[in-house]
N, C-alpha and C positions, 0 to 999 in steps of 0.2 A: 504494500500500500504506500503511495507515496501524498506526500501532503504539501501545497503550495499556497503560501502564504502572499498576499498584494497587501502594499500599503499606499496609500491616498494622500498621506500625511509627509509633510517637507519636514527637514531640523527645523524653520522656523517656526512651523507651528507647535513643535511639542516643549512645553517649559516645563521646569524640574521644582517640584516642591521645593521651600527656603524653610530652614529653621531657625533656630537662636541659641547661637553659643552663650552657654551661661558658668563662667567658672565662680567655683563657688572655693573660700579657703577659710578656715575655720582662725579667728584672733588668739584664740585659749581653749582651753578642757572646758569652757561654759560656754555654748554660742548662744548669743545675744540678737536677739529680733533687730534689723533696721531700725525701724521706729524707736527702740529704743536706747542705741546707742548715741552715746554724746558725740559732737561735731568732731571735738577731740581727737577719739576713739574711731569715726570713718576717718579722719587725715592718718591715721597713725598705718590704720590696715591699708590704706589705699597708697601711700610709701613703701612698705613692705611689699607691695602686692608686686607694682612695680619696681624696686628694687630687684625681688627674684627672677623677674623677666628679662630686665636688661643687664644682668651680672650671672653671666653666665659659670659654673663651678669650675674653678683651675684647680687643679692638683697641688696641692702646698707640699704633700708629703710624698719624698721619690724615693725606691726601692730600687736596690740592685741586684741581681741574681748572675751569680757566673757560675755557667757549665764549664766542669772542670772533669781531666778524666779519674778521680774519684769521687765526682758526685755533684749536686748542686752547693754553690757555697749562696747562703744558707740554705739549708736543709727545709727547717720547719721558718715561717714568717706569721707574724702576728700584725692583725690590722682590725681598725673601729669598722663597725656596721653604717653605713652613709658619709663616710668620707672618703674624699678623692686621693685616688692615689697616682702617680706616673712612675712606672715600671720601665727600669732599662733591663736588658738582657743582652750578656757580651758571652758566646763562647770561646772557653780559654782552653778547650781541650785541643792538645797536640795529636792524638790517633784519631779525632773524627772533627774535621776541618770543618764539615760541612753538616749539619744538621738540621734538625725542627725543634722547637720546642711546643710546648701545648698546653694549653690551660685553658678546657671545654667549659667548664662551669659558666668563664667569662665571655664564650666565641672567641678567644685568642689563639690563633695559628701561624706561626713566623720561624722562617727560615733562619737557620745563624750559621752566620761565615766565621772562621776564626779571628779575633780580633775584631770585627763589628760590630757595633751595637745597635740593637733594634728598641725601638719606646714605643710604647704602650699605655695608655691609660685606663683603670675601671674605678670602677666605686660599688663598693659590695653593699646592697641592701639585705640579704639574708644572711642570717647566723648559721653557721658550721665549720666542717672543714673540707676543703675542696684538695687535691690533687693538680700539678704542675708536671709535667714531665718529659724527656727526650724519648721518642719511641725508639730509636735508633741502638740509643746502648741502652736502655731498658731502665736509665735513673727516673727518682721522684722528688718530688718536696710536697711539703702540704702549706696551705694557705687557709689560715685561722682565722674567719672573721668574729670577732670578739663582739659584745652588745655596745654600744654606745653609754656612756658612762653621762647618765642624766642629771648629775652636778654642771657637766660642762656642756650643757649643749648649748647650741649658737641662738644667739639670740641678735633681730635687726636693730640697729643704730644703737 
């Protein structure tokens, strides 16, 4: 059975439903109705709001790891849950020039030449421990992301 469709209708006549982006971000642990917050209190979130849109997150804190041929130096690394981090990676192994390194948890997949370094950046939002590794010579390390410690969390201006 075969089925043929006709259409009657040009691109210009067919227009696409609009909706309304509406980002909504909470000031604190209590959200407070519009109408009742003080002028204040919408300048203070409406700063914020903005702030986080045009300050896009850099990496403050950089990791090195070097493939070595006994092993990654370091082994195990520890890092905060929602901070940025930029990762170098330099193979310093003399019997395998040419390798991969890997770090699926994060989509990290990078070739390492001896003496190169490759960068990288992630920002881990969930707690565990994840796995690094060379498939080549069969090394690992783990990557611990640790909770965020809510004394110091960031706080805008």
């Amino acid at each position: 059975m075969k089925v043929h469709a006709q259409t009657t209708a040009s691109a210009a006549d067919i227009t696409a439903p609009t909706t309304e982006t509406k980002v909504i971000t909470p000031t604190s642990a209590v959200i407070v109705k519009p109408s009742e917050m003080s002028d204040k209190q919408k300048n203070e979130e409406l700063i914020s709001a903005i702030r986080k849109a045009v300050q896009p997150v850099e990496p403050t804190k950089e990791i090195v790891i070097l493939n070595t041929e006994s092993g990654f130096i370091p082994e195990k690394l520890r890092v905060k849950k929602g901070e940025a981090y930029k990762v170098h990676i330099v193979n310093l192994n003399m019997r395998e020039k040419n390798v991969s390194f890997l770090m699926d948890s994060f989509t990290q997949s990078h070739n390492t030449v001896f003496g190169v370094k490759k960068t990288f950046n992630i920002e881990p939002q969930v707690e565990g421990i994840y796995s690094y590794q060379c498939p080549e010579t069969g090394i690992q390390g783990q990557l611990i992301v640790l909770k965020e410690d809510p004394k110091k969390k960031k706080t805008s201006i």
